[in-house]
C-alpha positions in Angstrom: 2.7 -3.7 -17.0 3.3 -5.5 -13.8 0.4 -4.5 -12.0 -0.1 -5.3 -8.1 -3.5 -6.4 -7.4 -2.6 -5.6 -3.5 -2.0 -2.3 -3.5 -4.4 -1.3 -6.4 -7.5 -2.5 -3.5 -5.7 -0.4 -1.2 -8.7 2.2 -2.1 -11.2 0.1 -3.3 -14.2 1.2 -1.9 -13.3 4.5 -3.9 -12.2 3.1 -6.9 -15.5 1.2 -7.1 -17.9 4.1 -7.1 -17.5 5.2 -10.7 -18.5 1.0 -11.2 -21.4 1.6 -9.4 -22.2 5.2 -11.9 -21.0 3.1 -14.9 -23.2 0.1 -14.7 -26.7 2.5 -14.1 -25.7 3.3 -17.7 -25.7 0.0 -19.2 -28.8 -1.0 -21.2 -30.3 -4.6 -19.4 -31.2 -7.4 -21.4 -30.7 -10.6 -21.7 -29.1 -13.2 -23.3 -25.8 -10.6 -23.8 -23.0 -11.2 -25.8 -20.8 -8.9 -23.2 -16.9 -8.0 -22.6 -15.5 -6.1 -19.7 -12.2 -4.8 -21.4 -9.7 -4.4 -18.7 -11.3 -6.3 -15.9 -8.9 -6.7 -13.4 -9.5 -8.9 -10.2 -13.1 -9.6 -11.3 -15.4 -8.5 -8.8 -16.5 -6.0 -10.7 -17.1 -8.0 -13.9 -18.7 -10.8 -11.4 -21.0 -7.7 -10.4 -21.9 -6.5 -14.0 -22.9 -10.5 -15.3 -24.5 -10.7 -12.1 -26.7 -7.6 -13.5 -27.5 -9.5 -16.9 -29.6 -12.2 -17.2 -28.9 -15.7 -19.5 -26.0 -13.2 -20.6 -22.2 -14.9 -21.3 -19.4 -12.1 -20.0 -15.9 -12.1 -20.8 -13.6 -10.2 -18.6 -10.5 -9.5 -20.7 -7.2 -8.2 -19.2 -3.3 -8.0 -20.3 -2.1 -8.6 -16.8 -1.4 -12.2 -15.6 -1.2 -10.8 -12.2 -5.1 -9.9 -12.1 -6.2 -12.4 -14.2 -4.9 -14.8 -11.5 -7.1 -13.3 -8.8 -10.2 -13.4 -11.3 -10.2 -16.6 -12.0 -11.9 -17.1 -8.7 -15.0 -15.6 -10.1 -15.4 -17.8 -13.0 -18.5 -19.5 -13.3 -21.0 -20.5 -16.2 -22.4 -17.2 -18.2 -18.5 -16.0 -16.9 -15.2 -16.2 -18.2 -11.8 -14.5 -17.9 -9.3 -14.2 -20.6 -6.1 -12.7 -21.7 -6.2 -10.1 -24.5 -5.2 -6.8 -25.6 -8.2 -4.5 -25.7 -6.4 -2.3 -28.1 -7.2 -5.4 -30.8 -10.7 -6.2 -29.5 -12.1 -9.0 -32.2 -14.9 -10.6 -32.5 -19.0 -9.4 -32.1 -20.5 -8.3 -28.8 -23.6 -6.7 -27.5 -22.2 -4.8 -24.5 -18.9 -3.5 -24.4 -17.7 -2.3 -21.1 -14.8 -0.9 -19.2 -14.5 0.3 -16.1 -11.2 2.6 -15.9 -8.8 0.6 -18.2 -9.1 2.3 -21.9 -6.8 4.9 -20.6 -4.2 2.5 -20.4 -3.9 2.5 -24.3 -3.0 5.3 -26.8 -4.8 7.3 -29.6 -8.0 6.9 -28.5 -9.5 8.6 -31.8 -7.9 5.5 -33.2 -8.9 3.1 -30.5 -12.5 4.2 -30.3 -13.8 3.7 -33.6 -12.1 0.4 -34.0 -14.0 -0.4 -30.6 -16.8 0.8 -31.9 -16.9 -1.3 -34.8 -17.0 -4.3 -33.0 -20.3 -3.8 -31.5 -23.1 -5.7 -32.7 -26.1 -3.8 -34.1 -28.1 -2.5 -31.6 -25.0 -2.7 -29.2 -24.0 -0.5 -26.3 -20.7 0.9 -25.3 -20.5 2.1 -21.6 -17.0 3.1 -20.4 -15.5 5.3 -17.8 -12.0 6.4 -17.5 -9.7 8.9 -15.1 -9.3 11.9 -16.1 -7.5 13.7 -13.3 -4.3 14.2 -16.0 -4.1 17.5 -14.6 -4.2 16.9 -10.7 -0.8 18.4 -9.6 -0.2 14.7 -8.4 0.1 13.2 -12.1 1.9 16.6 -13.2 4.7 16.2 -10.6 4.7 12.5 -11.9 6.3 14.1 -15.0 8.4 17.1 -13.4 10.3 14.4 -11.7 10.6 11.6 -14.6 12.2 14.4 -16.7 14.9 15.7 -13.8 17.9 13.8 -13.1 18.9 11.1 -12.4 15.3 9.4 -13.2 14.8 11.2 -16.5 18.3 8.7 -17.4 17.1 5.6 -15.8 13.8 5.6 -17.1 15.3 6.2 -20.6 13.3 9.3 -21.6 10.2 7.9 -21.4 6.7 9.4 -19.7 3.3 8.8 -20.0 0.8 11.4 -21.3 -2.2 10.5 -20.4 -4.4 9.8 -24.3 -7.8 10.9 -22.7 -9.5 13.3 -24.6 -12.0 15.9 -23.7 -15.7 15.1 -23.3 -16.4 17.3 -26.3 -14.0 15.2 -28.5 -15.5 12.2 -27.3 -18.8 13.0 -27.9 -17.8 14.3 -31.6 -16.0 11.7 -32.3 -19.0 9.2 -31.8 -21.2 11.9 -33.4 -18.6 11.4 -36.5 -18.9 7.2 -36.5 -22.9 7.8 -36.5 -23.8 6.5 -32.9 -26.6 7.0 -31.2 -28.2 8.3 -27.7 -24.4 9.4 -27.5 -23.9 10.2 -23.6 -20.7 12.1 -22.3 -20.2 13.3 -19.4 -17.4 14.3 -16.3 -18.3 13.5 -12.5 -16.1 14.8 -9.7 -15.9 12.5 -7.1 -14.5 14.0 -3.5 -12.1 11.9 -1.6 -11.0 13.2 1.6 -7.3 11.2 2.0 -5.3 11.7 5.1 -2.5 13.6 3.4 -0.1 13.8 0.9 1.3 10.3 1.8 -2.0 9.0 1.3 -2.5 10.7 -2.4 0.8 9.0 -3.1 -0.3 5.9 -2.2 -3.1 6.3 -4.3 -1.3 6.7 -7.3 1.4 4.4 -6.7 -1.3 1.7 -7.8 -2.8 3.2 -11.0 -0.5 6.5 -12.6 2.8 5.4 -10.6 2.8 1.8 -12.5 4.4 2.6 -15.7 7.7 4.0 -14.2 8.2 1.5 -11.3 8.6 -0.8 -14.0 11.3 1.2 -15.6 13.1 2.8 -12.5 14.7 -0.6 -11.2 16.7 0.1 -8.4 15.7 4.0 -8.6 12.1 3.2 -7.2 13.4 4.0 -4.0 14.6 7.2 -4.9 12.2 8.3 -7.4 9.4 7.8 -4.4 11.5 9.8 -1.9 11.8 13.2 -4.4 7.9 12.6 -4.8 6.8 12.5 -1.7 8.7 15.4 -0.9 7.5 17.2 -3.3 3.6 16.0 -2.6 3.8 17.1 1.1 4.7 20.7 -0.5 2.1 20.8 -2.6 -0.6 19.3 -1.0 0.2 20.2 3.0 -1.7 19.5 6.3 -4.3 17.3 6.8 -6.5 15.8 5.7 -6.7 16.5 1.5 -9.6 17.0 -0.6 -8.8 14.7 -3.9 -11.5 15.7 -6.4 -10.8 13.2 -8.8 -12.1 13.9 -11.9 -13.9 10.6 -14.3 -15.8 10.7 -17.7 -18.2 8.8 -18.4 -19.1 7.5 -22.0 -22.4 5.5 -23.1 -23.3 4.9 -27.2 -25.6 2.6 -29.0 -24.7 1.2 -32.6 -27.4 1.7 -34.9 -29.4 -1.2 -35.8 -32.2 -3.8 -34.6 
């Protein structure tokens, strides 16, 4: 997806709290074979090797678009790379990811194969969104399946793959991890209105469609916003947007 690094920081100092909740999770040592699957800009990688002594980090993203912004960041002990997280190879100590497994489907498919890729004794931290049912995301799909967008973005909409905390922490239960962790936080953002909410999603949710729309972007904003300031009127507006969290540790030395 073409993802605008711009107007995802337009809320960063809210987007980087779950970061913060993440990385008390994570199990320091040293000397880390580590991967931050969907990194983005790199800060927050930068932040998480910066936690992890003699450790070497990859930050691993699809987009060229944030990759180019991380590569600021790189140093010894870090590195940036492109990759699909869906097909994570190789052997690591410390799997992380900060609000980018979302981003790929069948996650009781993904999540073993993840799994599996941990070293003995390895840790998987991850936190995802999990606001699928904010009336913001579920107007997202009221209006992608009217006309004239459900035509120009050729049927398609995106149902969000996150599963419940329960499943998760089954799921892990089922591949024989241990000190399995799960767990939803609410965190309360106070925006200035229903153009602001917008806003908020137009860098994270929104991205899939403008892709698609083309020259209906436009239009597909206008019958959203509309229907935002409806549903969410005056001002300001409490945003509770919902996050689990997930940490496991692989069996072994």
């Amino acid at each position: 997806m073409p993802w605008n690094p711009e107007q995802y920081h337009r809320f960063q100092a809210e987007r980087s709290a779950p970061f913060d909740d993440l990385l008390k999770l994570v199990q320091v040592r040293s000397a880390l074979r580590v991967v931050d699957l969907g990194c983005g800009t790199g800060e927050l990688t930068q932040r998480l090797a910066n936690q992890l002594p003699a450790s070497q980090v990859t930050g691993l993203d699809s987009s060229p678009q944030m990759l180019e912004k991380a590569a600021q960041y790189t140093r010894p002990g870090l590195h940036f790379e492109s990759g699909d997280q869906a097909r994570l190879a190789g052997e690591w100590d410390l799997i992380f990811s900060n609000a980018a497994l979302q981003w790929s489907e069948d996650h009781p498919t993904l999540l073993p194969h993840i799994f599996a890729r941990l070293a003995p004794g390895g840790q998987l931290a991850v936190q995802v969104p999990s606001n699928h049912d904010h009336i913001s995301h579920r107007l997202i799909l009221e209006t992608a399946c009217e006309e004239p967008f459900r035509t120009m973005l050729g049927g398609f909409t995106r149902i969000s793959p996150v599963l419940s905390i329960e499943e998760y922490a089954h799921l892990f239960f089922e591949l024989g991890a241990e000190n399995i962790l799960v767990f939803q936080k609410v965190y309360p953002h106070v925006l200035a209105n229903a153009d602001a909410v917008l806003d908020w999603i137009s860098g994270t949710a929104l991205v899939p469609y403008f892709e698609r729309l083309g020259d209906g972007k436009q239009a597909f904003m206008d019958t959203m916003l509309t229907r935002m300031r409806t549903a969410l009127p005056g001002s300001p507006v409490f945003y509770p947007f919902k996050r689990t969290f997930i940490s496991v540790h692989r069996p072994g030395a």
